[in-house]
MIDOVEX-722980 format. One line per 10 residues: their letters; for each residue z, x, y of N, C-alpha, C. Coordinates in steps of 0.2 Angstrom, whole numbers, plus 5000, padded with zeros to 4 digits. Example, Ala and Ser with C-alpha at 12.3 -4.5 7.8 and 13.67 -1.06 7.14 Angstrom:
% residues 2
as> 5039:5066:4972:5039:5062:4978:5039:5066:4984; 5035:5064:4989:5036:5068:4995:5039:5064:5000
This chain:
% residues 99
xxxxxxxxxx> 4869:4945:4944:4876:4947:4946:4876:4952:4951; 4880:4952:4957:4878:4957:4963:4884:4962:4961; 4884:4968:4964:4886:4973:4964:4895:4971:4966; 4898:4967:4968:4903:4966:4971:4907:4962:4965; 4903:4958:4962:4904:4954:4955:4906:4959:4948; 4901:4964:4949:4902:4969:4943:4909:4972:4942; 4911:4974:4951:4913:4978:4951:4923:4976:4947; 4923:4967:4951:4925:4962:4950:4928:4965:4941; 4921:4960:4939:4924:4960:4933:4925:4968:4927; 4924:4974:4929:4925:4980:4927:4932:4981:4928
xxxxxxxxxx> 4933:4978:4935:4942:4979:4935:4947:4975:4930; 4946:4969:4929:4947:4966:4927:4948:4967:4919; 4943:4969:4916:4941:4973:4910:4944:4979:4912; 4947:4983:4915:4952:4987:4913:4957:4985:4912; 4960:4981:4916:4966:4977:4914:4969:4975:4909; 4964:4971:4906:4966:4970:4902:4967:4973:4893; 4959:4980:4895:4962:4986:4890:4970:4989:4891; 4972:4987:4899:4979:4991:4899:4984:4987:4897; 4982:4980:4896:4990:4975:4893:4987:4978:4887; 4983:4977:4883:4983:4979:4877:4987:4984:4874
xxxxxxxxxx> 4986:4991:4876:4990:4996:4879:4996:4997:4880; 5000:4995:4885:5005:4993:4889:5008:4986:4890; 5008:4982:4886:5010:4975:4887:5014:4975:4890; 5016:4968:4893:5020:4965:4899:5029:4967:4895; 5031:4968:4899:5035:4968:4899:5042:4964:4898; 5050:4962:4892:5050:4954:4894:5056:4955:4899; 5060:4952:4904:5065:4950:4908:5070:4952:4905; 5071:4948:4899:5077:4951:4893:5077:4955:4891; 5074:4958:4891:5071:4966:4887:5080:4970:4889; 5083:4972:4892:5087:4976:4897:5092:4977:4892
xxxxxxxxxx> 5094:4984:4895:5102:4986:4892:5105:4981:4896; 5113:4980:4891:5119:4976:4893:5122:4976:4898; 5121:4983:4901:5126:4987:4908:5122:4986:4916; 5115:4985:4912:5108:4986:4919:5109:4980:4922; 5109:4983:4930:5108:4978:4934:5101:4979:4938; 5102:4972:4941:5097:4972:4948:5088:4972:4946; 5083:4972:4948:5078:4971:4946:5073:4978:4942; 5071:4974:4936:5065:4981:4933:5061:4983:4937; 5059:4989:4938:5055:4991:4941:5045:4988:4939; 5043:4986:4945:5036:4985:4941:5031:4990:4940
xxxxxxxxxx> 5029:4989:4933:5023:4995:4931:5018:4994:4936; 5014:5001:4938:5007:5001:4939:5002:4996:4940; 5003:4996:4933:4999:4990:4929:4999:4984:4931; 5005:4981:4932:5007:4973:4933:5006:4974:4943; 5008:4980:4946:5005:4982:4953:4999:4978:4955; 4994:4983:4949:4987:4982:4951:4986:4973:4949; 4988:4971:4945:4985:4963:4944:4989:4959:4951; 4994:4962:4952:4996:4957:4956:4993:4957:4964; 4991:4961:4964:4989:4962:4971:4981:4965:4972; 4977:4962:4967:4973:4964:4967:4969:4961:4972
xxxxxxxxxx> 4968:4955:4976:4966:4956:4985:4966:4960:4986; 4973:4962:4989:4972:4969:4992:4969:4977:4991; 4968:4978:4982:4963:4981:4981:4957:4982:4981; 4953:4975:4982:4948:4974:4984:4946:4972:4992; 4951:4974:4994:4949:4971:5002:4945:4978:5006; 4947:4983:5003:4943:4988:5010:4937:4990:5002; 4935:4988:4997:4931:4992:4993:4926:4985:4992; 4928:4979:4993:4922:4975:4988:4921:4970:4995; 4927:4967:4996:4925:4959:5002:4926:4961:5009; 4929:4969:5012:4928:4972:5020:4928:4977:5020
xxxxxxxxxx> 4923:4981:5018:4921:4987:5018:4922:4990:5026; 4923:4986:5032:4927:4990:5039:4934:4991:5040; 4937:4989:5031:4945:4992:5031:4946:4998:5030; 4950:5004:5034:4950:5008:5029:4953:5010:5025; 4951:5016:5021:4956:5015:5014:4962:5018:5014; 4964:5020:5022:4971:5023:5023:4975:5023:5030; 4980:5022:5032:4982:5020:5038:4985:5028:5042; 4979:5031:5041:4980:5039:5044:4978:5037:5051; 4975:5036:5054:4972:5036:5061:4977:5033:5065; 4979:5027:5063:4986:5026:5064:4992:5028:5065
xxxxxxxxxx> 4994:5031:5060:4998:5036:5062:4999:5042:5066; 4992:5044:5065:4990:5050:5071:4989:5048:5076; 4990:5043:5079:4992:5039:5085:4999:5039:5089; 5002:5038:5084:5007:5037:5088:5013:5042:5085; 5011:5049:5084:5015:5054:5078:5016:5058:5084; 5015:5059:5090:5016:5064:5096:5024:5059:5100; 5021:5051:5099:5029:5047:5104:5036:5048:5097; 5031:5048:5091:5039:5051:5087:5041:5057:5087; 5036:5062:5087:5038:5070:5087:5045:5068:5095; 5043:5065:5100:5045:5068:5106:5053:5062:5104
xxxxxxxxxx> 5051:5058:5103:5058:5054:5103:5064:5057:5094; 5060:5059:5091:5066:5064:5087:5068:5070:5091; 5064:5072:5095:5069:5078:5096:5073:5076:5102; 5071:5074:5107:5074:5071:5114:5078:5064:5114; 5078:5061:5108:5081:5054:5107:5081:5049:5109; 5076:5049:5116:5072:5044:5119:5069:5045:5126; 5065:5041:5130:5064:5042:5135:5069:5039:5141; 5070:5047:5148:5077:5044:5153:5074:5037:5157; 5067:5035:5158:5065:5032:5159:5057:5031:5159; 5056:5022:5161:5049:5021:5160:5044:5024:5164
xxxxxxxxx> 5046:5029:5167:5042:5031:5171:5040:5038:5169; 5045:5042:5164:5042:5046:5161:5040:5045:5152; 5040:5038:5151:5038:5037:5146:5031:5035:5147; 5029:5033:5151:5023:5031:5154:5019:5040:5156; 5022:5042:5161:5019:5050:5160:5018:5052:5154; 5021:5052:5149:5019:5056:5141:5015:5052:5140; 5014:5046:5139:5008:5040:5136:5002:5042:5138; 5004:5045:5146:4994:5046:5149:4992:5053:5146; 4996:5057:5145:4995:5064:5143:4993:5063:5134
């Protein structure tokens, strides 16, 4: 079994110590007066989307694990459009973009 397999079924094997744990939750379960939808646990988070927890650790290790670089991008055109509320024109929005 390769390293990406183990890592696979270790998660997996947490999970299921955490229904143990933490069982699902039912639908019905809810006070008489509750509206609107129950909040998802953690727990039912991680199984559900568990691709996307494995996409930048097991199956694309050139994802990265957080979308800071990104941000840091483009955190100077919102600093300037909060405070000035937008650009008077394409011409000086284009000047700020080269600087």
């Amino acid at each position: 079994m390769n390293s990406q397999q183990e890592y696979i079924k270790e998660y997996q094997g947490i999970l299921a110590r955490g229904d143990i744990s933490c069982p699902q939750r039912d639908e019905h379960a809810r006070k008489k007066d509750q509206r609107g939808r129950l909040k998802a646990l953690l727990l039912e988070r991680l199984r559900d989307y568990q691709g996307d927890v494995f996409r930048f650790m097991v199956s694309d290790i050139a994802v990265p694990f957080t979308n800071n670089q990104g941000d840091n991008y483009i955190r100077m055109t919102e600093v300037q459009q909060k405070i000035s509320g937008c650009f008077r024109s394409i011409q000086g929005a284009e000047m700020f973009c080269l600087i």
